[in-house]
Phi, psi and omega in degrees: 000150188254142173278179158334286191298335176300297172308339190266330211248343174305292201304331185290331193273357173273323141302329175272011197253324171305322175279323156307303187308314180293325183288347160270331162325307195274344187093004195253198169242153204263060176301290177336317182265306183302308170342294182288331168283307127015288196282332163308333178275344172281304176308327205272338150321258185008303187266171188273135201237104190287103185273140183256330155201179223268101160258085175290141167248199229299292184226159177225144167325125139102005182219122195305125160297139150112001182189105209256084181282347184302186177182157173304146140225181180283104137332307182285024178225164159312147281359301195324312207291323204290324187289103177223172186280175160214075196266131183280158172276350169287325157137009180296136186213143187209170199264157171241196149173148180290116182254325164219175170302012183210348167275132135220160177252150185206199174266157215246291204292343195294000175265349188275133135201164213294350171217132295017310181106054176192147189307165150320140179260150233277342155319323169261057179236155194201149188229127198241100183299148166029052157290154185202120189041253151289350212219161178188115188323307174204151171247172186202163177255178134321140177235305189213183177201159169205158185233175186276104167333312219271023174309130134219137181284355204263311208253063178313310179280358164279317191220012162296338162312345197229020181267080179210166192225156175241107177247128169273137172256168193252029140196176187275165171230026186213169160246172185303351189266354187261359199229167185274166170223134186269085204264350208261122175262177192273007169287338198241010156263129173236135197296147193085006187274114163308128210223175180212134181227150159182151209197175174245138197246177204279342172267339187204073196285312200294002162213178182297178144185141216234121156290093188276018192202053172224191196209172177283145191268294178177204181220141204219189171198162178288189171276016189241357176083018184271142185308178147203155200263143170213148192212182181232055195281116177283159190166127178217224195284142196127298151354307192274165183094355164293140170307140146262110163277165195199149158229165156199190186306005168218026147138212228243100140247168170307097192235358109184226200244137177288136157277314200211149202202128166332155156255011153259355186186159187327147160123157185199204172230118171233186192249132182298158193272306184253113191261304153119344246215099163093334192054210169187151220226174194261146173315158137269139193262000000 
């Protein structure tokens, strides 16, 4: 059944499509309907937007064209349930995921933003564990959040190595057996290594969608010499602040956080969680 808001924006758009056809007919411009369009687009976040396939344009950063490995997944199963968005109130959105019931981790820029020229403040961030359309197992705000002192969003190839964030939620929303632990130092990655990325991407943001089948690449470091991992995981915007993961025989880890997406073909970068390099202090807000 449709809500209010479904029907009324059903109708604006019937009207304004009507009115548009008459206004070119007549020669004039369909000022009004961008106007009624605009306002539809301020609305139209609020519901939930049910993806049905893969709505691609010509190409997206981090996915080779024309061969698309992602897929749909289960929130409601491991790894994915660990997996939640992670949205700003300005609207901004990027992937997280629980390392404890109160932690998360995500990308340090999906927190920036570029005008002013500062983080977010961290209240208005908010984490909607293992969403999926409408629904989602739990939500939480932000209380603080923290990066790596040497971060900067303005010098990306200086600090991309440290570009993750630690967001304290203001209760928990998982139990400890529900969230990953992060045990894997970058001595023990290795190039060929099988890995899985999914995240909610720029093309299909409102579910998971997952590269089950890449690997590790090799190990790279920014210009300031901080590591950074690199594979060949399809994965494009949306993506960062996703786990890159491996299982074995005693479950699911972390080997880090995504960052950086090709900009021609599958593959990317992330950043390891035990960095050994600098440690980290809380933004100032």
């Amino acid at each position: 059944m449709q809500t209010k808001l479904q029907h009324f924006t059903s109708a604006l758009r019937t009207v304004c499509s009507q009115t548009l056809r008459r206004a070119l007919a007549a020669g004039l411009g369909g000022a009004a309907c961008v106007a009624a369009g605009v306002a539809i687009s301020l609305l139209l976040p609020t519901l939930p937007a049910h993806a049905e396939g893969p709505g691609y344009r010509i190409h997206l950063a981090g996915v080779t064209p024309f061969a698309d490995p992602r897929q749909r997944v289960s929130t409601t199963q491991a790894p994915w349930s660990a997996i939640g968005r992670v949205q700003t109130e300005l609207g901004s959105r990027c992937t997280g995921f629980l390392i404890s019931p109160v932690l998360v981790e995500t990308a340090a820029h999906c927190l920036w933003l570029t005008q002013p020229q500062r983080f977010v403040q961290p209240t208005s961030v908010h984490f909607l564990r293992a969403y999926s359309g409408d629904k989602f197992t739990a939500h939480a705000r932000v209380v603080r959040f923290i990066v790596p002192p040497g971060y900067s969003p303005n010098q990306e190839s200086l600090s991309a190595g440290l570009d993750h964030a630690t967001l304290v939620l203001d209760h928990p929303v998982a139990r400890p057996d529900e969230v990953f632990h992060v045990s894997t130092t970058p001595d023990a990655i290795k190039p060929g290594m099988a890995v899985v990325l999914g995240g909610y991407e720029q093309n299909m943001p409102d579910v998971i969608t997952a590269d089950l089948h890449c690997h590790m690449t090799g190990l790279t470091q920014d210009r300031s010499g901080n590591p950074l991992f690199s594979h060949d995981c399809a994965g494009t915007h949306g993506s960062s602040g996703a786990p890159l993961l491996y299982q074995d025989a005693s479950g699911w880890h972390v080997l880090g956080v995504q960052v950086l997406a090709s900009s021609a073909h599958a593959g990317g970068q992330a950043v390891p969680l035990l960095n050994g390099r600098g440690g980290t202090s809380e933004d100032p807000q």
